[in-house]
C-alpha positions, 0 to 999 in steps of 0.5 A: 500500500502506497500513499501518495500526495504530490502536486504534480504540473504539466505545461499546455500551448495552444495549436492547430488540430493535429493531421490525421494519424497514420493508418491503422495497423488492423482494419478494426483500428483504420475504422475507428481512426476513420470514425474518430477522425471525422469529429470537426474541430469545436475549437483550438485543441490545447497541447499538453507536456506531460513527463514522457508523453506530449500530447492533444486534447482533441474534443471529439464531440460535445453537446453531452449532457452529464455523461456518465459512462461509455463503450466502445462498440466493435464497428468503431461507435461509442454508446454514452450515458447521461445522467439524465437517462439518455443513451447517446450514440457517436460514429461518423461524426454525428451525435444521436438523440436518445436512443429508445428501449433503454433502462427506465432510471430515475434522477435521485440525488447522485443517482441516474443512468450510470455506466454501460457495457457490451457483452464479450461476445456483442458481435454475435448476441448485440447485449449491452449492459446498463446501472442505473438509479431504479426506483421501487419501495422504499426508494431507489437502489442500483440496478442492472440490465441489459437490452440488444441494441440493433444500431437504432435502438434497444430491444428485449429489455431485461432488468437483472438485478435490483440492489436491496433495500431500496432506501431515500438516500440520495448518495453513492450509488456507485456504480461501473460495471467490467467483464472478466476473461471468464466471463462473468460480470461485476457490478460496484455499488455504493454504501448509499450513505448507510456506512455501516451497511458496507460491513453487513453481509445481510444487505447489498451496499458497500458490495462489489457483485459477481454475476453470470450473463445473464444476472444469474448467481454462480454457484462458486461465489464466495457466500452462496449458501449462507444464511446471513449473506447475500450470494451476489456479494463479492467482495465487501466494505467498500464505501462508493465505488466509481471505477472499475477496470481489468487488469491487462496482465492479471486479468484481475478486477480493479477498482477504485472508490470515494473515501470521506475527507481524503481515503480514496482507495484504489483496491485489487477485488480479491473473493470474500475479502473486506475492504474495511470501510467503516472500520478502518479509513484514511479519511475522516470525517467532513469538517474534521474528526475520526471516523475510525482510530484504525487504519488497519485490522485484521481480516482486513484488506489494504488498498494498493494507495490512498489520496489525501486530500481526496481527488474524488476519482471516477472512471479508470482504465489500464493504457495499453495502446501503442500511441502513447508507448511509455505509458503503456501498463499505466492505471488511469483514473479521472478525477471530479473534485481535482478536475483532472486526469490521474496516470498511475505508473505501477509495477505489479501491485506497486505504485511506481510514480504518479502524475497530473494531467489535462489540470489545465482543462479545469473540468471534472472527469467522470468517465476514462477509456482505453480506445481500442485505436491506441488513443485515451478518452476521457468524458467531462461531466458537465451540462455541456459535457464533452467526448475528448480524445488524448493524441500524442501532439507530435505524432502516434507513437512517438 
């Protein structure tokens, strides 16, 4: 476990929108960069110097409305959720409406529609995956589900899950989803303000899920057949989770989550283990004040690091494209309170270097992804939120 505070700089410059990018070495990747390469320019593209990379800050499209989360679609288009519970769809250039047959989400304090995802084999079944804010007795609560989407619309909605209970509570519903290489399906969620639930097995907050395809429990999760636990549960203690992500090597689950007043965490998701929150923090309470004496106990695991003061992350993904070559392994993480992008140099399960970027954009991240082009994406959340792509500014690769 690392903790790390430092504060970081980059320098920017103003300059012309970058030539379009050699050809792709696949045809998968000449398709996106045909795609991505269309966007017109909204305005100067800042240029950014970072320790090893320079790089643009290219808007491929805006007129996002609180983005949320986004997929890469296999024919180079991008699915984007809004807040609000729109479904966007980019490709080409153009920007759809929202697209009918989606998720029927509610707007509940930091709650909406929150992030979607495509099955393994989308090419073949067309499923994608949606969390969003459900509202039902009680309340509200994070839920999953999933539709296949025929390019215009979605079709065949089916909900898979719904978090229990639903409460009023206004906060933390995490919530991202990512497949494993086995093919089952993780879905975070958030404590929903009720801290002490992160460490009651008998409800579903503070819980990372572990599911089938289809939503169905596998027999091998780690609390099946216990009376005193949910069997969707995963792993627990966990505050709110807004990142979530595969790692490229490991192929293990990834994530990340909102500490109080500092004790962001960035975690490695191990079967049945407990991740402490309330009993053990590097936070503390807002205004000042112990949540806990402890920082570590028993049975109890520890993150890879901690920010304090908290940076509010959301959004992560492992870089392993080839534009940017001297990042590739790195950990991405947006961040909302700092407004910027955070690169994680690591090695193993070791914190290796940390730094700042595109600070100077001054805008909340909700959303980063590895473009399957080699490029970064990231979503400012925002009401007149953006769809930016990071370019090497002097070149792919270089």
């Amino acid at each position: 476990m690392v903790q790390i505070k430092p504060r970081l700089k980059e320098t920017f410059r103003r300059a012309p929108r970058a030539t379009l990018a050699p050809m792709a070495r696949t045809a998968a990747g000449l398709a996106l960069l045909l795609v991505f390469s269309m966007s017109p320019a909204l305005a100067a593209d800042p240029v950014f110097r970072a320790k090893d990379h320079a790089y643009r800050a290219v808007t491929v499209t805006d007129g996002l409305n609180r983005p949320w989360g986004m997929v890469f679609l296999p024919d180079g288009g991008l699915l984007i959720t809004e807040k609000s519970g729109r479904v966007r769809h980019y490709k080409n250039g153009t920007l759809s409406d929202a697209i009918d047959g989606g998720p029927r989400s509610v707007v509940w304090g930091q709650g909406g529609l929150l992030d979607v995802a495509i099955h393994p084999d989308f090419a073949a079944n067309r499923w994608v995956y949606f969390t969003y804010a459900g509202r039902g007795e009680g309340g509200a609560s994070t839920e999953l589900a999933r539709a296949r989407f025929t390019g215009r619309a979605f079709e065949g909605l089916e909900v898979l899950f719904k978090a229990e209970p639903k409460t009023q509570g206004r906060v933390h519903f995490g919530s991202r989803i990512v497949f494993d290489r086995d093919g089952y399906l993780y879905v975070t969620y958030g404590d929903r303000g009720g801290r002490e639930n992160s460490q009651d097995l008998r409800v579903h907050q503070g819980s990372v899920f572990r599911f089938t395809d289809d939503g169905r429990v596998p027999p091998d999760n780690p609390f099946v057949g216990r009376a005193d636990a949910r069997p969707e549960t995963y792993s627990y203690g966990h505050r709110n989770v807004q990142g979530a992500a595969l790692h490229p090597q490991t192929g293990a689950v990834w994530t990340h989550e909102h500490g109080p007043q500092g004790g962001d965490e960035v975690n490695v998701i191990r079967r049945g283990a407990n991740y402490g929150w309330p009993a053990i923090t590097y936070g503390e309470e807002y205004g000042g004040g112990a949540i806990s004496p402890h920082t570590t106990l028993p049975g109890m695991e520890q993150p890879v690091l901690h920010w304090t003061p908290s940076i509010a992350p959301s959004g992560m993904a492992f870089y392993t494209g080839d534009r940017f070559p001297k990042w590739w392994g790195s950990l991405f993480v947006g961040a909302l309170a700092h407004r910027h992008l955070r690169r994680i140099g690591l090695d193993g399960e070791r914190v290796t270097d940390q730094e700042i970027l595109l600070a100077g954009l001054a805008e909340r991240i909700r959303d980063v992804e590895n473009g399957p082009d080699g490029f970064i994406y990231v979503l400012i959340d925002s009401a007149d939120g953006r769809l930016i792509r990071l370019e090497p500014a002097d070149g792919p690769g270089r």
